[in-house]
C-alpha positions as CSV (number, residue, x, y, z in Angstrom):
1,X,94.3,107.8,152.1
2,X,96.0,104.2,152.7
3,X,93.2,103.0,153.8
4,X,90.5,104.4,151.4
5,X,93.2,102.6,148.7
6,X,93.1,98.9,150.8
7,X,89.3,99.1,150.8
8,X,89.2,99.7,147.3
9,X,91.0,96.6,146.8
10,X,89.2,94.6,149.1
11,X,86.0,95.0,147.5
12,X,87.9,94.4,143.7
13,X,88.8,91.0,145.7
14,X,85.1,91.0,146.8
15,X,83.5,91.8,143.1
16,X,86.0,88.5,141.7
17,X,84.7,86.5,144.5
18,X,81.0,87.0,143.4
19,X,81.4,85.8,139.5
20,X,84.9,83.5,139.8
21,X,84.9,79.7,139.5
22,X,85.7,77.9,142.4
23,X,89.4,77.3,141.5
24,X,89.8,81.0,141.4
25,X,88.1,81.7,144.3
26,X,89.7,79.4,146.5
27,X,93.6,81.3,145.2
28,X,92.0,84.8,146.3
29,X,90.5,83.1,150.1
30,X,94.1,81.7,150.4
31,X,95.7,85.6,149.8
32,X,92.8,87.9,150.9
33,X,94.5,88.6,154.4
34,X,97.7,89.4,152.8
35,X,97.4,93.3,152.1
36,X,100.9,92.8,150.0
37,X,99.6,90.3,148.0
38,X,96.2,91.8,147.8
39,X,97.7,94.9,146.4
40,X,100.1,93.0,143.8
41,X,96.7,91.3,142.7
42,X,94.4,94.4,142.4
43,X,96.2,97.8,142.1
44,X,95.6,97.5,138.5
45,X,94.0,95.9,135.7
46,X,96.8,93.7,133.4
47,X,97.9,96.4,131.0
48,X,97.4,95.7,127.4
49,X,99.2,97.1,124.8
50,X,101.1,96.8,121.3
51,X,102.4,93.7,123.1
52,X,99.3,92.4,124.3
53,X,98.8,90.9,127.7
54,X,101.9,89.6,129.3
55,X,102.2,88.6,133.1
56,X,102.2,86.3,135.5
57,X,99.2,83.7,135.9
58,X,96.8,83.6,139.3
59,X,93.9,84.7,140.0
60,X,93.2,88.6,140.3
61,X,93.1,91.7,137.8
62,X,96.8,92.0,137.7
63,X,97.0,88.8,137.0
64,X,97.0,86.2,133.5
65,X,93.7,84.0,133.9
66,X,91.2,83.2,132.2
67,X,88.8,86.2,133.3
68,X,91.4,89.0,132.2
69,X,92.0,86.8,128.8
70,X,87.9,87.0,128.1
71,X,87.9,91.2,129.2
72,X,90.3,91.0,126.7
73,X,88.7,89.3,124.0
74,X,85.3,91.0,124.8
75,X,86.7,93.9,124.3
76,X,88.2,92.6,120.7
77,X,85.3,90.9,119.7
78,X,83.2,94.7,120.1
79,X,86.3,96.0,118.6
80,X,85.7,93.8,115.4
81,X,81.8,94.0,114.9
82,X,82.4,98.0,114.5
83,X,85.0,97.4,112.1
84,X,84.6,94.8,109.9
85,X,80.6,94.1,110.7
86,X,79.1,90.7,111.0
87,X,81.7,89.0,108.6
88,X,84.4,89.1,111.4
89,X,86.5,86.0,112.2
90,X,89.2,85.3,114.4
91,X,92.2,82.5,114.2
92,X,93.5,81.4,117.5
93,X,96.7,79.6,118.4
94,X,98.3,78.8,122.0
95,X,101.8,77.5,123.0
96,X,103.2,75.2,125.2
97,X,102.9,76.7,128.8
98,X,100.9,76.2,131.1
99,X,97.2,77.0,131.1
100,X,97.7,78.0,127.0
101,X,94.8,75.8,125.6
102,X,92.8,77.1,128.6
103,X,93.4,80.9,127.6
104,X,92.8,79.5,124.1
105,X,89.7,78.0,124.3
106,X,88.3,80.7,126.8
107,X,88.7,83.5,124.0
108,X,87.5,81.1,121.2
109,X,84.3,81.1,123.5
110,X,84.1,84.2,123.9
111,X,84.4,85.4,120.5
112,X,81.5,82.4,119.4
113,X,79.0,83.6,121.8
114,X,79.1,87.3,119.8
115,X,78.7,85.8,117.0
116,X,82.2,85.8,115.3
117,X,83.5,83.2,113.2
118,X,86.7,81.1,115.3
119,X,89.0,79.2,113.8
120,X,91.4,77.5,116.6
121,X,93.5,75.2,116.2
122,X,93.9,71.8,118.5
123,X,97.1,71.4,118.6
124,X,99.7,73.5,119.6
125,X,102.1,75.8,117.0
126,X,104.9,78.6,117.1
127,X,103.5,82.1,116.4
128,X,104.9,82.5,112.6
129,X,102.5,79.8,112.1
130,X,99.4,82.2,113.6
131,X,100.2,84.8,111.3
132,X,100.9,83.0,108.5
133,X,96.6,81.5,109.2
134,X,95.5,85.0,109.7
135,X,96.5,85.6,106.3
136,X,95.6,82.4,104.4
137,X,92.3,82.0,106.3
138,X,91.4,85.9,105.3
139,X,90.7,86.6,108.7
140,X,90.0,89.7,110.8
141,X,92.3,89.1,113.2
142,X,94.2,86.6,114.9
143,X,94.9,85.9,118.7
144,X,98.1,83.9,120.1
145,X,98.4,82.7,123.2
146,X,102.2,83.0,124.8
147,X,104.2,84.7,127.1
148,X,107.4,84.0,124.8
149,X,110.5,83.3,126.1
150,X,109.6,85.0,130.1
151,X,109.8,82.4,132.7
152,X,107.5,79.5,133.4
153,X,105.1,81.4,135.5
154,X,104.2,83.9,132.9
155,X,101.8,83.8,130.0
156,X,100.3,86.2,127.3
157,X,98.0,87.4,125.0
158,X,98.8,88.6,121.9
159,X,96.6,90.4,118.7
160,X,97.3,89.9,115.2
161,X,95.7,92.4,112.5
162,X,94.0,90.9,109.2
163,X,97.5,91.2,107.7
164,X,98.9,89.1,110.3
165,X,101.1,91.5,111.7
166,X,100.9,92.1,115.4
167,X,98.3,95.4,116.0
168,X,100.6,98.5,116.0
169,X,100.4,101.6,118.5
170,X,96.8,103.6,117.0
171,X,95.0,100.3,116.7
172,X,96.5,99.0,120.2
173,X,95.2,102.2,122.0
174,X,92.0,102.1,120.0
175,X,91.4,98.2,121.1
176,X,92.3,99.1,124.6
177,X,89.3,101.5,124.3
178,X,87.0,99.3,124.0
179,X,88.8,96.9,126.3
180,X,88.3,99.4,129.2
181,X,84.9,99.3,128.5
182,X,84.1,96.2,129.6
183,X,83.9,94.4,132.9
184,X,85.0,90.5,134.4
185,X,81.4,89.9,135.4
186,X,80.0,89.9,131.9
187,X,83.1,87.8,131.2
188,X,82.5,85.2,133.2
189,X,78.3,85.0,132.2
190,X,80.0,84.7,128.3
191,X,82.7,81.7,129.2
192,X,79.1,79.6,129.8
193,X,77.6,80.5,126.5
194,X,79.9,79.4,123.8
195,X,79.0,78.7,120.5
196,X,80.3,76.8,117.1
197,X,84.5,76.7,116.9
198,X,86.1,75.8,113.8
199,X,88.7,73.6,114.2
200,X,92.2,74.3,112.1
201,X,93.3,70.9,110.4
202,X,97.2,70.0,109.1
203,X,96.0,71.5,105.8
204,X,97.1,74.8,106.8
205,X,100.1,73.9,108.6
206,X,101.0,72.0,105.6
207,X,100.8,75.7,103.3
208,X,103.0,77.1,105.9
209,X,105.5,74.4,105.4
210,X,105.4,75.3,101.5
211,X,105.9,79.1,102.0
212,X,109.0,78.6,104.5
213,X,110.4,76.0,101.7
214,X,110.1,78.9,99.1
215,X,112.7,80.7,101.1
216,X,115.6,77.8,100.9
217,X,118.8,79.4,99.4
218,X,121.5,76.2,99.4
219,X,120.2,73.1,99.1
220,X,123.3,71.3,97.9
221,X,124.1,68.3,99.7
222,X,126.5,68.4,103.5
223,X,127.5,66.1,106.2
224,X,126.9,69.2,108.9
225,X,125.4,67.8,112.1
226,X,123.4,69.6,113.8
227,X,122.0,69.0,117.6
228,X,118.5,70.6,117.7
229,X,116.2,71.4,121.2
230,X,112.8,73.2,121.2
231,X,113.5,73.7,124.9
232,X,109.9,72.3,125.6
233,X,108.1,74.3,123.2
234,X,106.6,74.6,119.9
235,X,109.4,74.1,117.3
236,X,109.9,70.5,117.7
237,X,107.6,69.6,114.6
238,X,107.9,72.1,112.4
239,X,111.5,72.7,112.7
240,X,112.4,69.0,112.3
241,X,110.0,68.9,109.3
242,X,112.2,72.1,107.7
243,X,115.5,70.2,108.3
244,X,114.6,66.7,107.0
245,X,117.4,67.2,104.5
246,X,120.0,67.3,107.4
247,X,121.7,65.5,110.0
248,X,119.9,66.4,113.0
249,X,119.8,65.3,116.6
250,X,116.8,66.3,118.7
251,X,117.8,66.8,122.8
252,X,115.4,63.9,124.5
253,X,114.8,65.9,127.3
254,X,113.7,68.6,125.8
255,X,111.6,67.6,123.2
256,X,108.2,67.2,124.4
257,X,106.0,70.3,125.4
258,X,106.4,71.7,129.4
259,X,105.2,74.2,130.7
260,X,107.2,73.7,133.5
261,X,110.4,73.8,131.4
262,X,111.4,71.9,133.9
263,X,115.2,71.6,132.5
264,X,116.1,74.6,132.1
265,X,116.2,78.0,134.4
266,X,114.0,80.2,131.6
267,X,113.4,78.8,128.3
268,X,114.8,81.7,126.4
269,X,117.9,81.5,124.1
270,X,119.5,84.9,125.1
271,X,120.3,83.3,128.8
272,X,123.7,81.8,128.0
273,X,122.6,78.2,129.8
274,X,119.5,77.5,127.9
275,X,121.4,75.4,125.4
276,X,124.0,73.9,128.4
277,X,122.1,70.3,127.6
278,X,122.2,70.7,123.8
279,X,126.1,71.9,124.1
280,X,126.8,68.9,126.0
281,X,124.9,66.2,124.0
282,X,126.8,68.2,120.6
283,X,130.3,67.8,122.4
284,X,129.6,64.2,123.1
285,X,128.3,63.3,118.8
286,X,130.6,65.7,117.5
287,X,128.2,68.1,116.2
288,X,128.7,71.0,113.9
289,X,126.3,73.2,115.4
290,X,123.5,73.5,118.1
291,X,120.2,75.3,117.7
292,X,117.4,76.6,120.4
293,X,114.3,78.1,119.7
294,X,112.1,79.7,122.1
295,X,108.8,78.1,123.5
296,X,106.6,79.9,120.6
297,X,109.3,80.0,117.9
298,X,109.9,82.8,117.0
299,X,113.1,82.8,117.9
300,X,116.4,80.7,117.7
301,X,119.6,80.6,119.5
302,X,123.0,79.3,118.3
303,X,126.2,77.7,119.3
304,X,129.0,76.9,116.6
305,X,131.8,74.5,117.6
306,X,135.4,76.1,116.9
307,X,138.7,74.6,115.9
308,X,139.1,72.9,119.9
309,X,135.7,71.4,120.2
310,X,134.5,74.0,122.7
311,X,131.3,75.9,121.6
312,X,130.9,79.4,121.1
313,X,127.3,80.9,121.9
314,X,126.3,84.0,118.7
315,X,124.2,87.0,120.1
316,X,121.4,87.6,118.1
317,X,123.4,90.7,116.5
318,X,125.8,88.0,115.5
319,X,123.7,85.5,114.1
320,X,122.0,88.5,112.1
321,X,125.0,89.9,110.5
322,X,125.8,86.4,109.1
323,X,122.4,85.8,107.9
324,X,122.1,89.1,106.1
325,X,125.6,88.4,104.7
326,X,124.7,84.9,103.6
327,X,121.5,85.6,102.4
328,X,122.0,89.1,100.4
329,X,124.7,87.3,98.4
330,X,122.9,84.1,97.9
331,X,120.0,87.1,96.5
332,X,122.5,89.0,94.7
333,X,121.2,88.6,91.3
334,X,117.6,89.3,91.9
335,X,117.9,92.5,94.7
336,X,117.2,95.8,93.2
337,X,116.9,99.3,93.5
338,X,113.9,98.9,96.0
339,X,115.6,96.2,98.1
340,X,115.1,97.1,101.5
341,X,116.8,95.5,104.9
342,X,114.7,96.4,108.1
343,X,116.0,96.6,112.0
344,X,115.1,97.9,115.0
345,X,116.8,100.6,116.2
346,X,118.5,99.0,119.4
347,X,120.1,96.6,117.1
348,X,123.7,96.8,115.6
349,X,124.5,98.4,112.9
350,X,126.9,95.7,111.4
351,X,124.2,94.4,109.3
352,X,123.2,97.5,108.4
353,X,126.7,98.2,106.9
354,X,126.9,94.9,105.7
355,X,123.6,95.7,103.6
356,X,124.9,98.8,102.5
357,X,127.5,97.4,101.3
358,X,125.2,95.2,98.6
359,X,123.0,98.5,98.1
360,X,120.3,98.0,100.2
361,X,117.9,100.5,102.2
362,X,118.4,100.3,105.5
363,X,115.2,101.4,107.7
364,X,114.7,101.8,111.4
365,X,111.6,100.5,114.1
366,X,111.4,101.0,117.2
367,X,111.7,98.0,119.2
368,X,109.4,95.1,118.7
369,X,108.7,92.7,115.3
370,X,105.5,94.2,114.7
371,X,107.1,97.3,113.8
372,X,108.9,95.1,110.7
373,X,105.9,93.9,109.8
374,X,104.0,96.8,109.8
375,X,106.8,97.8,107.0
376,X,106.2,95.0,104.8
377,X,102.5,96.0,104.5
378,X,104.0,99.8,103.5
379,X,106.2,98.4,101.5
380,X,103.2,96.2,99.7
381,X,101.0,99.3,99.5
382,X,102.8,101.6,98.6
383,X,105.2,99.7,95.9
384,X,108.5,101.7,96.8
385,X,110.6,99.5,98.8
386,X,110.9,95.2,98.7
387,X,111.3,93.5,101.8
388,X,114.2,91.4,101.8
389,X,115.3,90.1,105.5
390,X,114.3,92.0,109.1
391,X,116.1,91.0,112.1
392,X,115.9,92.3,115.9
393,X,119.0,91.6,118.3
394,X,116.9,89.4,120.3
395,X,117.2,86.7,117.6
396,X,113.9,87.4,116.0
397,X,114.6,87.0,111.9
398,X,112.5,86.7,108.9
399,X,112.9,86.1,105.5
400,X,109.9,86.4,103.2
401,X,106.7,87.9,103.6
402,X,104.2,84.7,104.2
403,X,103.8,85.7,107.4
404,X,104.3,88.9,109.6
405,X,106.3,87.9,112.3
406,X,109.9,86.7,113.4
407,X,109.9,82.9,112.6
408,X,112.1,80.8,114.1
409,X,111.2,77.9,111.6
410,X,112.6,79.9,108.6
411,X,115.5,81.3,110.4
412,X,116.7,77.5,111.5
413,X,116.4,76.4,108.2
414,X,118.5,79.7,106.8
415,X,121.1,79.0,109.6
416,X,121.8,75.3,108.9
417,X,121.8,76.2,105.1
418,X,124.4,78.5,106.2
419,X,126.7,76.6,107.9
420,X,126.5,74.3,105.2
421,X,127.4,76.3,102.8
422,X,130.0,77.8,104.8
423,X,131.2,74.2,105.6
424,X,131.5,73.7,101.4
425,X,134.2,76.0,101.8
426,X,136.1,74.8,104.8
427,X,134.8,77.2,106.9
428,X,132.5,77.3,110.2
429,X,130.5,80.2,111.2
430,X,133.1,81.7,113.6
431,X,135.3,82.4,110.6
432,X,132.2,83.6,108.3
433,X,131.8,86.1,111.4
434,X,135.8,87.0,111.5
435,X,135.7,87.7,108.3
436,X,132.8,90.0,108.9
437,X,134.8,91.7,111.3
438,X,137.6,91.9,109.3
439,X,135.9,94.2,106.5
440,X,133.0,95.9,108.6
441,X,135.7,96.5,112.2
442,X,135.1,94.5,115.5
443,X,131.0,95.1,116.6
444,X,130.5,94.6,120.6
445,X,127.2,94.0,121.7
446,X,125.4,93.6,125.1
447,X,122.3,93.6,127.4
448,X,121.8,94.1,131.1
449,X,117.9,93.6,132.2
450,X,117.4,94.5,135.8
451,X,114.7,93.1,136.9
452,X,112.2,95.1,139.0
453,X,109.1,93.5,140.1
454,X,105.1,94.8,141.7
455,X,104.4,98.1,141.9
456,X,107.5,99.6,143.5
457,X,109.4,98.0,140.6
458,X,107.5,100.2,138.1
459,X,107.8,103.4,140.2
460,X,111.3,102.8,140.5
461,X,111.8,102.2,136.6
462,X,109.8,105.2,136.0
463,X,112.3,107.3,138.7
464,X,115.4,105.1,136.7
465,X,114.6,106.8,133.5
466,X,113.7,109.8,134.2
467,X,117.5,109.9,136.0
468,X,119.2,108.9,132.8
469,X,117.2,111.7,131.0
470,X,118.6,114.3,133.7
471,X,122.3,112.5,133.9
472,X,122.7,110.8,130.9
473,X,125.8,112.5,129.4
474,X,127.7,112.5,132.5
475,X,126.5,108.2,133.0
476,X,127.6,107.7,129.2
477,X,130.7,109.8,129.3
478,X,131.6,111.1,125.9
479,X,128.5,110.1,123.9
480,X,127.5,113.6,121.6
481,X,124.5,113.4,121.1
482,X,120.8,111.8,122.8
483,X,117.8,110.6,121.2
484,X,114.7,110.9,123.3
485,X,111.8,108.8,121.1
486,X,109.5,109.8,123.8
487,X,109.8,113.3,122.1
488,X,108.7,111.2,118.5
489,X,112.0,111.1,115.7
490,X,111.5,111.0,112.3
491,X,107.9,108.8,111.4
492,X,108.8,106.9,114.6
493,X,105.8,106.0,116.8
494,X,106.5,107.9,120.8
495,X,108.0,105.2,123.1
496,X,109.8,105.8,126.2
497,X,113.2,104.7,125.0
498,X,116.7,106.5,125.4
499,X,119.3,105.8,123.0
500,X,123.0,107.5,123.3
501,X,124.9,108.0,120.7
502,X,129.1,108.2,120.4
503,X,130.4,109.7,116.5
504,X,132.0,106.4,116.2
505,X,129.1,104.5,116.0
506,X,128.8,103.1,119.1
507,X,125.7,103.4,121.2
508,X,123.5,102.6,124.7
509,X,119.6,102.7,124.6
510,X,117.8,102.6,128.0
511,X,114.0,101.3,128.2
512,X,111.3,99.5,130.2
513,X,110.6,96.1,128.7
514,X,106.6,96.5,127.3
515,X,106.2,92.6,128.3
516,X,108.1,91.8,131.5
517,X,109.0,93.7,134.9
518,X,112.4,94.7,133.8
519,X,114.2,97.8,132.6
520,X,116.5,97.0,129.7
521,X,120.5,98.4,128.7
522,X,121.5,97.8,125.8
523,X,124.9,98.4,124.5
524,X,126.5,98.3,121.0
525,X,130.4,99.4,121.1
526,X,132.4,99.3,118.1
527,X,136.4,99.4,118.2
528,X,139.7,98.5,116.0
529,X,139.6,95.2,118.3
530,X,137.9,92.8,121.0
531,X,140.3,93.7,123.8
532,X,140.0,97.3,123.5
533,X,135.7,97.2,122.7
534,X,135.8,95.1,126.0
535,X,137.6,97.1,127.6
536,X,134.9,100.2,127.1
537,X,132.1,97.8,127.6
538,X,133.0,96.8,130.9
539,X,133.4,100.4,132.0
540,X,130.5,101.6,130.5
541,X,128.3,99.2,132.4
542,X,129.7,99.1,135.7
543,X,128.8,103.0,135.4
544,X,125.1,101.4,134.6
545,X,125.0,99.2,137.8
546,X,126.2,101.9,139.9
547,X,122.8,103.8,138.5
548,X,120.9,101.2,138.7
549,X,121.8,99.3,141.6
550,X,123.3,102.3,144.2
């Protein structure tokens, strides 16, 4: 049986080696006695799904390149004639990384030879910027090309409805239909055809700039200073052109685009030394505050310099609670009986309660941004809820509904308007989030991503959660009651997540990431104090690594 399986992927290797471009071909001669490797390559095509294509780049089925990038976009263009006829268009976008105008341009040619109308731009912008085009160019759909925050050697694909949200779990499945249908040879005949590409000018960009202006809530005058890195990606423009009003300081080193990220181990603000370099630039100018956003912007990272000059990095839950707190009461007078706050339901509740607390509707997602935007377009439709701010704990926020997606443009603008504000009143954000604590109780939060790569990593995450659905109680000792959302809860789409749930409020939710090669833990405890909700951390994961790691 082995060997039927190795000769199966031999002559996958052969098939690429008949229609590949030399580059491609020469990666697969260099691998082909390698059966490992082979296998890693070939045992599968790159699954897409609500999160697109996301994986690492080479040459090879399993593999981001510019072959499974067109099968996917073949497959999309097909996708669009049946639904929206000869009228379809398409906006396109790319990051910073690596081979992203490549991808770019290889689905805008795609699309042109069948006939649909692209719109790309030539110049590279965060993702909130892509959705934002979708919906002011009217399109049918829009296409970004990013792997996020994953590490250097990564890149993705992602699909944007005409709304500009990202495409949701029916019309996911429903693409990858016609995805499956199709095959890398044609692809590769296509990539030679082309046809006419529209170019995208500042004019756009410029309207995007306008709708994220239309969300400013403090605009009075402050001496804040403010140390600002784009860690290499997208944000470095438009993030600079949102706080022209401040005092900010760009990190050199990590201004320009690289898709190397060559200063940093992973460009992703979670990891507690992607803002080591901005921390130490802030300490040396005395700054009031330090921002990161991702490589596609979508997301932002802080650090807020307490009373002994030392600075003190905000989980996303953190940097959430504050904004809802800042910007519900900067809102105060116009929120209503519909106003509506929006999380994903392995976020903390604190700004949930903090919402509450203002009379808001809270409602839940599962896990991803899309999921928020696909509310705003209930919301619009059906006219009984208002979208007022959506947050994720993996510092994805929005406020407004220009666009469809976390925007890490809007969300650094809200932040420094924050800590200004905060600053008017002698205070920095640590003690707008003690006071938080003080009236809401002390909110612990946490992730653990174990990282298991290739094929045996996904067998062994598959084993992993099937043993916390067969031992959870006795791993998560005292928690009363489980909710499986593989079984579908409430209008929740099914998704293979976990979540374990104690009466105080405190929680753990177990799931594999949809975008990297990694099963996720993530941990919410709430206790009367930080010693004490440490304390029951600690213990709670070390019972997690045993699992995990025994």
């Amino acid at each position: 049986m082995c060997g039927v399986v190795i000769m199966d992927l031999k002559e996958k290797l052969n098939q690429w080696l008949a229609f590949a471009d030399e580059k491609t071909k020469n990666e697969l001669t260099s691998v082909m006695n390698d059966e490992k490797e082979v296998e890693d390559r070939f045992y599968k095509d790159l699954a897409f799904g609500t999160g697109g294509l996301r994986g690492v780049m080479g040459a090879g089925s399993n593999r981001m390149n510019v072959y499974t990038v067109g099968r996917a976009t073949l497959g999309l263009a097909n996708y669009l004639a049946d639904k929206f006829g000869s009228g379809a268009s398409v906006a396109i976008a790319y990051d910073t990384r690596n081979n992203s105008s490549q991808f770019s341009l290889a689905a805008a040619r795609i699309l042109a030879a069948k006939g649909i109308q692209v719109y790309r731009y030539k110049y590279c912008i965060p993702v909130p910027v892509l959705s934002f085009t979708t919906r002011r160019l009217a399109c049918s759909a829009g296409i970004m090309i990013t792997a996020s925050h994953n590490p250097k050697e990564y890149n993705g694909y992602k699909v944007y409805d005409e709304t500009g949200c990202q495409i949701c779990t029916e019309a996911a499945a429903e693409l990858l239909s016609y995805i499956e249908k199709e095959d890398y040879a044609s692809v590769a005949a296509l990539l030679d055809q082309g046809g006419e590409i529209t170019e995208i000018g500042d004019e756009i960009l410029n309207d995007y700039y306008k709708a994220v202006s239309a969300q400013s809530l403090y605009t009075e005058k402050s001496d804040i200073k403010i140390v600002y890195t784009p860690l290499h990606g997208t944000g470095n423009i438009p993030v600079r052109e949102m706080l022209k009003n401040f005092d900010v300081s760009v990190v050199k080193e990590q201004e320009l685009p690289d898709g190397d990220f060559s200063t940093v181990r992973s460009p992703n603000p979670e990891e507690k030394d992607a803002l080591n370099i901005a921390i130490e630039y802030a300490k040396e100018i005395g700054a009031d505050l330090v921002l990161g956003t991702d490589p596609d912007c979508d997301r932002v990272g802080i650090a807020v310099r307490d009373a002994n000059g030392e600075y003190t990095l905000f989980t996303g839950n953190q940097t959430g609670a504050l904004l809802v707190k800042f910007v519900l009461t900067m809102k105060k007078d116009t929120l209503n009986e519909k106003s509506t706050l929006v999380k994903t339901i392995v976020t903390s509740e604190l700004g949930a309660n903090i919402a509450r607390s203002f009379g808001l509707h809270i409602d839940e997602t599962l896990t991803g941004f899309k999921y928020i935007g696909d509310k705003i377009n209930q919301y619009e439709k059906d006219g009984n809820r208002e979208f007022v701010i959506g947050y994720e704990e993996s510092y994805g926020y929005l406020v407004g509904t220009y666009a469809r997606d976390k925007d890490g443009v809007v969300s650094s603008m809200l932040i420094c308007q924050m800590a200004a504000w905060y600053k008017a009143q002698g205070k920095t954000l640590i003690d707008g989030l003690n006071e938080i604590y003080g009236e809401y109780g002390y909110f612990l939060d946490a992730l653990d991503p174990f990282v298991l790569k290739g094929k045996d990593g996904a067998e062994k995450i598959s084993a992993l959660m099937d043993t916390f659905r067969a031992d959870g109680f006795s791993v998560f000792e005292g928690a009363d009651k489980v909710l499986d959302y593989s079984k579908g809860i409430d209008d929740l789409p099914i998704e293979n997540v976990l979540k374990f749930v104690w009466n105080d409020g405190s929680w753990v939710a177990v799931r594999p990431s949809g975008t990297e090669p990694k099963i996720k833990i993530y941990y919410s405890v709430r206790e009367e104090n930080r010693q004490k909700a440490h304390e029951r951390l600690e213990k709670i994961r070390d019972r997690v690594k045993n699992i995990i790691e025994g």
